[in-house]
N, C-alpha and C positions, 0 to 999 in steps of 0.2 A: 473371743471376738478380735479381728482384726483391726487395727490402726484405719487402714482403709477398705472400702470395697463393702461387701455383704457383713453383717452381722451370722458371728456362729455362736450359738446358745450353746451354754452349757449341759440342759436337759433337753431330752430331745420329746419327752412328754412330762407334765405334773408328776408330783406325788401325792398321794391320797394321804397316808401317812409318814410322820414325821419323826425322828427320831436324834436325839441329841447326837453331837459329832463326837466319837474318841478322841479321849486327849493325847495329843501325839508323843511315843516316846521320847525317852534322852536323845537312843540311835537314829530314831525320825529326823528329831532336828535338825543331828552333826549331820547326816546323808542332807536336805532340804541348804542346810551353812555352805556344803562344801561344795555342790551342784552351783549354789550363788557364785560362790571362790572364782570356780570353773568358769563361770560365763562370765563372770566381770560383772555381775548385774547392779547397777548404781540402785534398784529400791531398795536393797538390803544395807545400803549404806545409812551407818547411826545406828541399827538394831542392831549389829554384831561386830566384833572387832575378831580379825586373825589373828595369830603368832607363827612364826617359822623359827624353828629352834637350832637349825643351822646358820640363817642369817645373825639372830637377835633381835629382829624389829617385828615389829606389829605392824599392821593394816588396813585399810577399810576395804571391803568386799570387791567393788570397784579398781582396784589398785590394777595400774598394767604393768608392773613387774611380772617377772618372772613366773612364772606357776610351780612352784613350789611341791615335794611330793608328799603323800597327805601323810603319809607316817611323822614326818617331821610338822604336821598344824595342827595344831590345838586352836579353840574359842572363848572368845572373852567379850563380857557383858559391857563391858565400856572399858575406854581408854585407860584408866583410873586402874580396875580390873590386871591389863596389859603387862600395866609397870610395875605394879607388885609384882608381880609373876617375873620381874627382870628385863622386861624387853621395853626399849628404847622405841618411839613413833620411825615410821619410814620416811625418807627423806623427801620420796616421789610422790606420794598420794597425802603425806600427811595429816595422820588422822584424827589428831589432836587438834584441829585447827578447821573452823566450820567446809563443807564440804562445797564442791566445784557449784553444784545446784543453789546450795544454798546463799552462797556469796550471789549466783547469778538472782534468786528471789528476792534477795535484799537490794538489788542495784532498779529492780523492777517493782519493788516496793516504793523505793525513791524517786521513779520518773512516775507510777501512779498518781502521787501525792503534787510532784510539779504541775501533770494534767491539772489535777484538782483544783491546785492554789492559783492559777491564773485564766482571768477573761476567756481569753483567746487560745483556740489548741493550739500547742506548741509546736514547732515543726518536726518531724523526724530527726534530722539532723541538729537541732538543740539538746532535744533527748537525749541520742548517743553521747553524743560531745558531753552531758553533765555525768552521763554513767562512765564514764571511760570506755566507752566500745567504738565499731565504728557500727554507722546506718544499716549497711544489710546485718551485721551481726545482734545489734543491737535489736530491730525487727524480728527476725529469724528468734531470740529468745526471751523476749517480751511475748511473742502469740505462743511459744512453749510454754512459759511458765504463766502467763494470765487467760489461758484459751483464747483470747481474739486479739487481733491486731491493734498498735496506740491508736487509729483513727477509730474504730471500733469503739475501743473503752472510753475516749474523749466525747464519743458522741451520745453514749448509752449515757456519762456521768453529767452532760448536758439537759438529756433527756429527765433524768433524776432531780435535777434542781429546777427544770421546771415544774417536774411536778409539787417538787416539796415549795415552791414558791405558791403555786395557784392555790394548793391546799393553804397556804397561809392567807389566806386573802388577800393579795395584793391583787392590784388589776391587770387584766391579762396583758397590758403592752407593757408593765413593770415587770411582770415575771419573766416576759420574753428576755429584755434586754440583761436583766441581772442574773439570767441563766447562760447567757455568752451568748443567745443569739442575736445576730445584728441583722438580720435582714428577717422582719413578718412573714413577708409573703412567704419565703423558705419553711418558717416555722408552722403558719398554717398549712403550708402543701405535706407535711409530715407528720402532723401533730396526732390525726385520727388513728392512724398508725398505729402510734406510741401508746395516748390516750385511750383510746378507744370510740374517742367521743371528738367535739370540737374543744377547746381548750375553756371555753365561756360554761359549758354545761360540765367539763370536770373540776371547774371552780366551784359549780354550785354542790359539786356532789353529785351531779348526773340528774339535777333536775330537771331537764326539760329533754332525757334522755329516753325513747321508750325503750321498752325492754316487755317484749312477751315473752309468756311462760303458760307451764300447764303442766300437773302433778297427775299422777296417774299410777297404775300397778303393775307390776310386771312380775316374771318370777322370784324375782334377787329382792322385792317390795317394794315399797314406794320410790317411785321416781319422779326426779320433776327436772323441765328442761326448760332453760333459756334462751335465749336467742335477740341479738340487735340487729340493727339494717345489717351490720357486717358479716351477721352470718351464730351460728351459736356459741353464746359462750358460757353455758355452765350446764353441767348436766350430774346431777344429785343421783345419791343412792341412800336411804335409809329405812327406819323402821314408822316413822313418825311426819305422816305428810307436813302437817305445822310446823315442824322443827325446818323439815329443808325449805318451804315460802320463808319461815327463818333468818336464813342463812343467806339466803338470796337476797332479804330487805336489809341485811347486815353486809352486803357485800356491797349493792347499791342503794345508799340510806335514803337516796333525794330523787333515785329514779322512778320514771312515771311505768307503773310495772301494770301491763295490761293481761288481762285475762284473753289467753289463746281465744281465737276464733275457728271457724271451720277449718279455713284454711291451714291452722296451723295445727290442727288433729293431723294432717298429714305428715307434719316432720314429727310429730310425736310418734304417730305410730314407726316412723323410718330409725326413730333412736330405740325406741321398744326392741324392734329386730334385731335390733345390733345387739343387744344385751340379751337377748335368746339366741342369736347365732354370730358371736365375734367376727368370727372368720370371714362372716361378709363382706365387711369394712363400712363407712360411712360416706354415700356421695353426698355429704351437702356442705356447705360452709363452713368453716369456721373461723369464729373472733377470739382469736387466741391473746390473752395478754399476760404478758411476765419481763425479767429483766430479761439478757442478751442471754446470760447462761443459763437461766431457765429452756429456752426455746430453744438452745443447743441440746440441752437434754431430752425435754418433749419429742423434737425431732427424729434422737436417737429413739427414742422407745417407741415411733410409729414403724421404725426400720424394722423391728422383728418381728420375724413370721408369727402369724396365726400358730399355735399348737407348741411353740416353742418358748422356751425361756431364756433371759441374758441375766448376769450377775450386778451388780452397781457396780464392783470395780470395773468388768468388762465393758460397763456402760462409762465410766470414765476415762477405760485405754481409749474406747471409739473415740469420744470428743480431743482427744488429744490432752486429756489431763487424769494421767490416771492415780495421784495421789488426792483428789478429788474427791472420794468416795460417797465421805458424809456432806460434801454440798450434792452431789448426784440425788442422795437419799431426799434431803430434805427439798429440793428441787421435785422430786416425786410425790412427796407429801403437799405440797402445795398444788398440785393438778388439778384445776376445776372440771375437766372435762372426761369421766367414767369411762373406760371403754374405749372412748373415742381417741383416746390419748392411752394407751393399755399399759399406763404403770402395773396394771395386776401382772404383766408376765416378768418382771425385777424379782431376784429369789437373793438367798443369800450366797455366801460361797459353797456354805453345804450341800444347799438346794433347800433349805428349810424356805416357808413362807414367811415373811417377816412382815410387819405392822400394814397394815392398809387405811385408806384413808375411810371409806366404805365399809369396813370391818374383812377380816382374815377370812373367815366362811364365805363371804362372798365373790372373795381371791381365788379362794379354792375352787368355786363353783365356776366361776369361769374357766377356768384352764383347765378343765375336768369335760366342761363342754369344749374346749378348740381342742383336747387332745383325743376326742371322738370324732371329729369332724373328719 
């Protein structure tokens, strides 16, 4: 997968069967270590250390010294590792000494936390100024290393505290204020958005929120869909129609959950389709709700093609964070929406099928159908 532009899948159809990965040899490795060496690649920094036996020193992968010729490198499992072995840290990359990345996540862990500790977002240029950067650099690697931008993350962590305020019951012109928003009208003009709802009815729980639905069968089994004024927001797959109305009254405990009408046999039969022929896609609505990087991920997994597959790392290089991996997964695992949102084409890096929210077999069964299509 590219940084930017189209998504490239790893497999270019499912696999039916699966089979555990070989464990890579010694020579696998050194060849995998030294290929890193070669490109400078900073992920490989902290899993491996060099040695160069004509200089003396050791390295981290990343290092832009000199490139070194491999008869003379050897590898070593940590720094510790290095200096037994005789060799002194290098003076350039210094690799005993937390790495360029890391120092940069800790200065971006610390303007996170300033967001947090105060009212009012902070300004760009206070940020820098407390990280030691300057403003464009200090932006430029605040959205690398946190995926989105300080006004982004100030406004998601706004959004946050209002909700954990309204869930506390405080009255909603209290929670506005003690979440940093100063201005109501602003807050109602954005709040459905966030919420999903007006902020009085996600105080109650969504109680005066409707919410139609309707369970039905389809090939993959029971399904049941939801749907609010904004469009649909949950679409179930299981063995047990009771368990998904379930799941639904445990998702919304206070909402007024209406049994589908006519009208709305139509969008059920239009989500049926979708789950007998993916590749279709879905023209109707949808009420999507998650945090910021949630919906960055969602996003990325409507990009890929019907019949094709992408990996979670690959799904983390696209968003621009590609150490990311296991928030990508777990970001997957929380998907309300089957299909319509196609976490089933996320494989591993082997191509193996990994955990579904909906069960593995019916991972399978889809992408068994769009690699027919």
């Amino acid at each position: 997968m590219k940084k930017a532009g189209k998504m490239i899948p790893v497999l270019q159809t499912p696999r039916t069967k699966m089979r555990s990965a070989p464990q890579p040899s010694a020579m696998d490795v050194e060849a995998a270590y030294w290929a890193a060496v070669k490109a400078r690649d900073p992920s490989f920094d902290g899993k491996f250390y060099y040695s160069v036996v004509t200089t003396g020193v050791y390295c981290r992968p990343s290092c832009s010294a000199r490139l070194a010729r491999r008869e003379n490198v050897a590898f070593h499992a940590s720094c510790a590792d290095a200096e037994r072995a005789g060799f002194r840290p290098c003076k350039r990359c210094k690799p005993n000494e937390p790495s360029l990345h890391d120092r940069y996540a800790t200065k971006i862990a610390e303007a996170c936390r300033l967001i947090e500790q105060v009212e009012e977002p902070p300004k760009l240029a206070d940020l820098a100024r407390a990280t030691g950067l300057s403003p464009y650099h200090f932006h430029r690697i605040f959205k690398a290393v946190a995926g989105v931008t300080p006004k982004a993350y100030a406004v998601a962590h706004r959004q946050r505290r209002a909700r954990e305020n309204l869930m506390g019951n405080a009255s909603v012109t209290r929670a506005i204020h003690a979440a940093g928003f100063n201005s109501s009208s602003r807050f109602y003009a954005d709040s459905t958005g966030f919420l999903g709802m007006t902020p009085t009815d996600f105080r109650s729980g969504g109680n005066s929120a409707d919410m139609r639905f309707a369970v039905g069968q389809c090939s993959l089994g029971s399904i049941l869909v939801a749907a609010s004024d904004k469009g649909i927001a949950a679409i179930f797959l299981g063995d047990d129609p009771e368990v998904l109305v379930r799941n639904l009254q445990d998702r919304f405990p206070k909402a007024n959950l209406i049994g589908g009408d006519r009208a709305f046999e139509n969008v059920m039969a239009t989500v049926v389709g979708l789950v007998e022929a993916p590749e279709t896609g879905l023209d109707l609505p949808l009420d999507i709700r998650g945090t910021a990087f949630q919906h960055r991920v969602w996003q990325a997994l409507r990009e890929i093609p019907a019949g094709t597959t992408a990996t979670y790392s690959e799904i983390a290089e696209h968003i621009g964070m590609p150490k990311a991996v296991r928030a990508v997964a777990a970001a997957c695992a929380a998907n309300k929406l089957a299909v319509a949102i196609p976490c089933h084409r996320v494989v591993r890096n082997d191509g193996s099928l990994s955990g579904y929210r909906w069960g593995v077999e019916r991972k399978r069964a889809l992408l068994e159908r769009e690699a027919k299509s």
